[in-house]
Every structure is written in C-alpha cells, then in structure tokens.
C-alpha positions as CSV (number, residue, x, y, z in Angstrom):
1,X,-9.1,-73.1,32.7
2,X,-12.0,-75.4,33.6
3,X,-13.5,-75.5,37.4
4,X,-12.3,-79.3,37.9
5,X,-8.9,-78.4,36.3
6,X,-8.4,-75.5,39.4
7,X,-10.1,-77.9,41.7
8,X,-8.1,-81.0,40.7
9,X,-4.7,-78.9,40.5
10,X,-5.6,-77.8,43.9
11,X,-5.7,-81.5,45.4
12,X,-2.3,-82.4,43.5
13,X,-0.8,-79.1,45.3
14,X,-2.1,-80.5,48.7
15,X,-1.0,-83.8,48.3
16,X,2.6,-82.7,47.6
17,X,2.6,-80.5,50.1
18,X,1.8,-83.2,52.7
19,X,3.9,-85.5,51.4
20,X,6.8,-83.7,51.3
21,X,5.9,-82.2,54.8
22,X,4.8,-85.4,56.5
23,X,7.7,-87.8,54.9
24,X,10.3,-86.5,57.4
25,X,7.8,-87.9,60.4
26,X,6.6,-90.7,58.4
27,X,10.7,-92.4,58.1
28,X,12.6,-89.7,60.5
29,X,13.5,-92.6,62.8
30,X,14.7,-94.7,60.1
31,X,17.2,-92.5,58.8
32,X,20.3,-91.0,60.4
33,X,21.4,-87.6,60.0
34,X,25.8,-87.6,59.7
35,X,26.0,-85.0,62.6
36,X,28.3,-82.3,60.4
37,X,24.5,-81.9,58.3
38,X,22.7,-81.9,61.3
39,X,25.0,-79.3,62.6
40,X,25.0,-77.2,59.2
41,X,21.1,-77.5,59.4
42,X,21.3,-75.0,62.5
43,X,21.8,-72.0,60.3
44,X,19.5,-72.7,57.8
45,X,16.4,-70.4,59.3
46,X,19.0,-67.3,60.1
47,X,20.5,-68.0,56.1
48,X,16.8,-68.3,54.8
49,X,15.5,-64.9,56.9
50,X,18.4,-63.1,55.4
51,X,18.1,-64.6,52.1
52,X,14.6,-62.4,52.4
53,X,15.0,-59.5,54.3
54,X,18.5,-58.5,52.6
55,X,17.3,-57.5,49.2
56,X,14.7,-55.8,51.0
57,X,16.6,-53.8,53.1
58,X,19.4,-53.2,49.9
59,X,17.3,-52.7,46.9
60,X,15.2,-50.1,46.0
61,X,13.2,-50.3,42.4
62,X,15.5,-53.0,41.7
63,X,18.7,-51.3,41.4
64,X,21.7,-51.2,44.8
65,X,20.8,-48.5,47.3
66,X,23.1,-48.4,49.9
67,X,22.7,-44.7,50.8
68,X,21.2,-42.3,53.9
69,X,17.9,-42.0,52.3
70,X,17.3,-45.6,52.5
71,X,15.1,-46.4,55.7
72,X,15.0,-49.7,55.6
73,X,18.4,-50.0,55.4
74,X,19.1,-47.4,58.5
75,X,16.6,-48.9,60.4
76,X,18.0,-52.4,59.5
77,X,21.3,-51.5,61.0
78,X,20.2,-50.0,64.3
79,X,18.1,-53.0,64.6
80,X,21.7,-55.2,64.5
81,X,23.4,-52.8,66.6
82,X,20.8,-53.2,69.4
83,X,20.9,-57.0,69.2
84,X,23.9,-57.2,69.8
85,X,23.7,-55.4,73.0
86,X,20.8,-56.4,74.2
87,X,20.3,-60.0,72.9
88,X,16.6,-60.0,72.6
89,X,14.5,-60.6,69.4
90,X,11.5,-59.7,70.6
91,X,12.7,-56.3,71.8
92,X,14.8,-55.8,68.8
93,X,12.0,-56.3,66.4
94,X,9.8,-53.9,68.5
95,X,13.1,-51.3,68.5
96,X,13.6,-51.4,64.4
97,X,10.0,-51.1,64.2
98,X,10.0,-48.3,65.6
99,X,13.2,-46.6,64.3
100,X,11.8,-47.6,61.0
101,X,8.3,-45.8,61.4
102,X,10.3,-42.8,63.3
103,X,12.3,-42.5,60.2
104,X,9.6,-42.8,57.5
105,X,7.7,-39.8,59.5
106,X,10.6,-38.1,59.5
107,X,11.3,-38.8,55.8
108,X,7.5,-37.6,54.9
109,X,7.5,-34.4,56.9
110,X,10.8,-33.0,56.1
C-alpha cells in the first residue's frame, strides 16, 4: 500500500466517524424518538458490556468453560453477588478486581 493510500484511507475513516458521531447533534432536535425506542435504548450499554465481558468470562481457548478452575468466571460471579448487596459499581469493580487477582495467585502458587 502507498503512503497517500494509508493517509487518504485515514481521512475517509475520520470523516465517517464524525459524521456518523456528529449527525445525531447535527438533526437530534428535528427528529422524535417514539418513546417505547427511547425506552429500549436504556439497556443498550448494560446489553453491549455483556455482549463483551460474557465470552470473556465463559470461554477459554475458544471452547465453553464453565468449571472451578475458571477465574474469571469465579470472580465474575462474586462480583454479581456483591452488587447486588451493595449496589455500587465502583466498589464492585474494585471487589472482583481483587477476588480475581486473589484467585490468580492462588491458582499460580498452588
């Protein structure tokens, strides 16, 4: 590939991006949102963060693992068990943080 063909495919990726970025603030007050999409577009970030982290907790080399030897997954679960009694994301990130890096030393030294 020549220099201006990575330069000029790098202004065509930047213009897209901005358009497609900028055009709901460009005509947002022009068009109206039918308030059952406005009220399914809630739960797009929580189905789009575990549309990522789920395979990473579940898979392993590709293939299902859904057994004690998965970390992720352990630590994943006692990070959703102390959300839901504590209801706070920071502190829950901090808390399977930890549990995951407590279980990966564990995992190493044993």
């Amino acid at each position: 590939m020549a220099e201006w063909e990575i330069w000029a495919t790098i202004a065509v990726l930047a213009v897209a991006t901005a358009a497609t970025r900028s055009s709901f603030w460009l005509v947002g007050h022009h068009i109206t949102i039918p308030p059952r999409v406005n009220e399914m577009l809630r739960f797009a970030p929580s189905c789009a963060l575990a549309a990522i982290i789920a395979p990473d907790l579940l898979l392993e080399g590709g293939r299902l693992h859904l057994d004690v030897s998965n970390v992720k997954l352990l630590a994943g679960a006692a990070a959703i068990v102390f959300y839901l009694a504590r209801r706070n994301m920071l502190q829950t990130i901090v808390f399977g943080m930890v549990v995951f890096t407590g279980l990966r030393l564990l995992h190493v030294l044993s």
